[in-house]
N, C-alpha and C positions, 0 to 999 in steps of 0.2 A: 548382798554386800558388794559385790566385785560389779554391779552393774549400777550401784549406787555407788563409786569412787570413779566409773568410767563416764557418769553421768556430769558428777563434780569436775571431771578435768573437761569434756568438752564445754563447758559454762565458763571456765575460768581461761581458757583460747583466746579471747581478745583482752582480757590484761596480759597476757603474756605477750601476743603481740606489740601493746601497748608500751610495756617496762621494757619490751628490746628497742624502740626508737632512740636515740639515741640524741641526747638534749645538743641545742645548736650555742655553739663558741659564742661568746661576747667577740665583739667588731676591738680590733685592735688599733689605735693611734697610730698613724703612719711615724714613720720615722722622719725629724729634723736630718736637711741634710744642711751642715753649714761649713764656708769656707773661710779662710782671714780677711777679706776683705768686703765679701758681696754675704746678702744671704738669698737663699737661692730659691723657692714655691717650693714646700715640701713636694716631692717626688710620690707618684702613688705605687705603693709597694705592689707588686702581685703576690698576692697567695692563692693557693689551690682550694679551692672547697672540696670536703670531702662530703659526698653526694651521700643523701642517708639511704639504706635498701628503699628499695622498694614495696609497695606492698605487698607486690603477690612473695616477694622472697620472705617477707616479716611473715606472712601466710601462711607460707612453706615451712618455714623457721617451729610453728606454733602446732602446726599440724602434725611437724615429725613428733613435737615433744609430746603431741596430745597422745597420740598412739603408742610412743614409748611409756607411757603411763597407764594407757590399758592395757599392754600386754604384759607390764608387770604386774597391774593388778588381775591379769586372767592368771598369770603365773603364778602368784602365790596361793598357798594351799593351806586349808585348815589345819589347826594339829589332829582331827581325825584321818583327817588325809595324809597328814605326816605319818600318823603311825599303820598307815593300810600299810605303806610304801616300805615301811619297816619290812613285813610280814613278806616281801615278795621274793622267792626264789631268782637270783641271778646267777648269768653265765653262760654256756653252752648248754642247751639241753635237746636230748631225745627225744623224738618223736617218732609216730608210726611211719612204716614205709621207707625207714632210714632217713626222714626228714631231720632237721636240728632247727629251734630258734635261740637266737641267741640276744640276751637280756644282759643291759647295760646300765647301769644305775650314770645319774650324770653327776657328776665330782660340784658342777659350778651352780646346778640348778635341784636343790633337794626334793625327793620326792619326783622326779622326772626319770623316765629309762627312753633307751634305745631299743630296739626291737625289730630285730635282722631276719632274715630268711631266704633262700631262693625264693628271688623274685619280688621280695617287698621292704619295705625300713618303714618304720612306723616310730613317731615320737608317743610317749604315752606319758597319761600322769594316773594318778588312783581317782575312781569315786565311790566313795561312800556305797554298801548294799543291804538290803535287810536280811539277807541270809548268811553275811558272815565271809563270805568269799571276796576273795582277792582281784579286783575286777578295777584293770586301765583301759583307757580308752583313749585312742588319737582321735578327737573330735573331726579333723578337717578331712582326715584320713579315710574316717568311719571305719576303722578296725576296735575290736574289742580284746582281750589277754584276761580269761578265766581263770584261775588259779584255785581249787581245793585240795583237798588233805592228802589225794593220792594222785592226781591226772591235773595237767591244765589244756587250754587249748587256745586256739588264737582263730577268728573271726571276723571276717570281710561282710560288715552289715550291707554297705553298698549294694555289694553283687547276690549278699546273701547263701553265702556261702563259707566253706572252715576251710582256711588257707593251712594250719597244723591242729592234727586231734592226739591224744595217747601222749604229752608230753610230760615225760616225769623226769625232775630233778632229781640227786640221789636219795634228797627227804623225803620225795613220795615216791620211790621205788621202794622202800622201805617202810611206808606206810600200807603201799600196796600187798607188800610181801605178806604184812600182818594179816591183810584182811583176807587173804586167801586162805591160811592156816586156821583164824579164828574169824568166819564170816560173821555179820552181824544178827541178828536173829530176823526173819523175814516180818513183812508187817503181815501178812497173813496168816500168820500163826500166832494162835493164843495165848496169852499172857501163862504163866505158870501160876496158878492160884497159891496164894501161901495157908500152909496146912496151922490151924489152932489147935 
């Protein structure tokens, strides 16, 4: 879809150039200059022409607007994607080794965070995953932000590498807590038969 509305505004580039031209004045009547007794060759007025852009500026003009239209249409987000962004732990959070990243919802652009750390700022938005997990990604960045039930972690695909692992918001410190008290049952152990 977003590549089918970027595809639409680069097509539509040269009307827009076109409807910025800027239509040319009708030619005005000079003015009668006349005295009491003589009358005198009308006098030629000067007026200024006002020179219309240029191309490359009409160009320029078309090219910003074009881009301003794809990177709103990169910027808008499905409502599945609206509601990953729901689910995402923000604010200050801990990680291993006394590390902190800290998650920033953006007030002007829904569904976008900030994403702080020594040593990195990452813009993210949500995508979509088939296992359920809360997973942003700055594309340009190549960082990734994991998020499940008890841990998240943040990831430099680039270098291929985990810039924070062991991060838990107070929600999955507390999810954590549980699963140490009550582990889940291992997959290698046998289902409990039910007795008839």
């Amino acid at each position: 879809m977003k590549t089918f509305i970027a595809s639409a505004l680069m097509l539509l580039a040269p009307a827009f150039v076109m409807a910025q031209t800027p239509a040319q004045p009708a030619a005005k009547p000079a003015a009668k200059a006349t005295s009491n007794a003589t009358t005198k060759a009308p006098a030629k007025a000067k007026t200024a022409k006002a020179e219309p852009p240029s191309s490359r500026t009409q160009l320029r003009s078309a090219t910003g607007q074009v881009a301003a239209g794809i990177m709103a249409a990169e910027a808008a987000l499905s409502p599945a994607e609206l509601a990953i962004a729901e689910r995402v732990h923000v604010g200050r959070i801990a990680c291993e080794l006394g590390a902190y990243v800290t998650l920033k919802a953006d007030p002007a652009s829904p569904g976008h965070f900030d994403v702080e750390g020594k040593g990195f700022k990452y813009r993210m938005a949500p995508v979509a995953t088939s296992t359920g997990a809360v997973r942003l990604e700055d594309q340009k960045g190549g960082a990734v932000w994991l998020q499940i039930a008890n841990k998240s972690m943040l990831m430099d695909q680039k270098r291929g590498q985990r810039l924070a692992d062991e991060c838990m918001s107070p929600e999955q410190n507390l999810v954590a807590e549980s699963l140490k008290k009550n582990p889940p049952p291992s997959v290698f152990e046998p289902l409990p038969v039910a007795k008839k």
